[in-house]
C-alpha positions, 0 to 999 in steps of 0.5 A: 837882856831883861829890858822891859820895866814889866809891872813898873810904872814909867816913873820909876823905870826911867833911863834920863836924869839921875834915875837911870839905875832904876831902868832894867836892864842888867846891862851885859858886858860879854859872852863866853860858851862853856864847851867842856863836855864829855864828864869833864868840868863842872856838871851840868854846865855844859853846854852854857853860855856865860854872861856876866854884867855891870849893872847886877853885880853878877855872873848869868849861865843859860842852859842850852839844848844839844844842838846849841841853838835853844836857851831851856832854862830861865837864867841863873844867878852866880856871884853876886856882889858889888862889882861891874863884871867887865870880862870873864874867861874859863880855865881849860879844865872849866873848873876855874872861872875868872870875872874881870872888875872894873875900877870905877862906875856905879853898879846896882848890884845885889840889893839894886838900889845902886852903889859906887862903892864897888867891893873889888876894884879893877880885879881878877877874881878867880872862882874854882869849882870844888864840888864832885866831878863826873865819872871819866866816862868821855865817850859813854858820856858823848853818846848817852847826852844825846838820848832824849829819855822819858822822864816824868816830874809831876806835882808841879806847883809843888807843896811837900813833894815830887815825884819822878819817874823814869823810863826803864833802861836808864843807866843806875844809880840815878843822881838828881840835885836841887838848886835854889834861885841863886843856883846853891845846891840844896838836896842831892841824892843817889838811887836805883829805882826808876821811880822815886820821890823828893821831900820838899816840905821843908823847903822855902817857897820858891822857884828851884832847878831840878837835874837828873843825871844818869849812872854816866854823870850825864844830865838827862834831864832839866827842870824848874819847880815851884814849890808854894 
C-alpha cells in the first residue's frame, strides 16, 4: 500500500541503510471487514475495510461498493499518533475499536521523519464512537442501501459553494456531512428539499469527503470535493 515513491527522487525514497524510513510504504499490519449494517454502528462505515499500520501511526478505512468487491473512496486517515498498530479488533455493536500497539520499533508516525519514542507502548487502545446513531430502521435501511439514486454535486473543484440535487422520491430529510482529509467532521446538516447548496467559502483548501444519507440514516451517496 502506497509503495510508489511517486514525484521522489531514488535518493530519498530509498529502502537500504539507514534510510529506509523514508521509503513509502505505510507498512500495513492486518485487515478487518467492518460488517455492521442495517443503521447500527457508526454511520457510514459500513461496509469498510479497516487497515491499521506500523510505519504511519494510523488507522485507514476504504469504503466499499454494496457488492464488496470495489474500494470507492481514496483512503481515510484516523488516529494518528506515534505508535505501530499491530492489530486491531471491532466491538459487536462497531461503536467501539481497539488498535493493539507494539512495544518497541520505530514508526514514521505523523510528522514522517521517524521516531522510536513510541506514545503507547505495547497497549490496547480503545477508541468509542460517541457521534449520533442512525434510526433503528433495520429492514427499511437493508432494502433502501441498495437503491442507486441519482444525485448530482457540481462545482467540483469548488470555491464558495456546492450545489446538490436529488432526484425526487428520495425519503426526507436528507442528512449530508462534510469531513476534512483526517476524516473530522466539519459541517452537517438537515433538509427537505431535493435541491440544496453547501457554503464552503470559509473552509481551508483542501481534499474533503461528502455523504448524503436518506430520511432512513442510510448513506445514498459518497463524494470527494476539492475546494481551492
Amino acid at each position: 500500500m502506497y509503495a510508489s515513491c511517486g514525484s521522489l527522487s531514488t535518493s530519498v525514497c530509498n529502502a537500504s541503510g539507514t534510510d529506509w524510513m523514508k521509503f513509502a510504504t505505510i507498512a500495513p499490519s492486518s485487515i478487518d471487514f467492518y460488517n455492521v449494517n442495517a443503521g447500527l454502528g457508526i454511520p457510514g462505515w459500513y461496509p469498510s475495510l479497516l487497515v491499521p499500520t506500523l510505519r504511519k501511526g494510523t488507522l485507514y478505512r476504504f469504503k466499499l461498493d454494496l457488492t464488496l468487491n470495489t474500494v470507492i473512496t481514496d483512503s481515510i486517515p484516523y488516529f494518528r499518533g506515534n505508535n505501530r498498530y499491530r492489530d486491531l479488533a471491532i466491538s459487536p455493536d462497531g461503536k467501539k475499536i481497539y488498535l493493539i500497539t507494539d512495544s518497541i520499533g520505530t514508526t514514521s508516525g505523523p510528522s514522517g521523519t521517524g521516531t522510536s519514542a513510541l506514545t503507547d507502548r505495547g497497549a490496547i487502545l480503545e477508541y468509542t464512537f460517541t457521534g449520533r446513531d442512525l434510526l433503528q430502521y433495520e429492514k427499511d435501511s437493508i432494502v433502501f442501501a441498495q437503491k442507486k439514486y441519482k444525485v448530482t454535486i457540481y462545482p467540483n473543484p469548488a470555491t464558495s459553494f456546492v450545489k446538490v440535487d436529488f432526484e425526487k422520491g428520495v425519503h426526507k430529510p436528507v442528512r449530508y456531512g462534510l469531513m476534512d482529509a483526517s476524516g473530522k467532521l466539519v459541517m452537517e446538516a438537515v433538509t427537505s428539499k431535493d435541491q440544496f447548496t453547501i457554503n464552503v467559502v470559509s473552509l481551508r483548501k483542501g481534499v474533503y469527503i461528502l455523504k448524503l444519507y436518506n430520511g432512513y440514516g442510510v448513506e445514498v451517496r459518497i463524494e470527494k470535493i476539492l475546494v481551492q
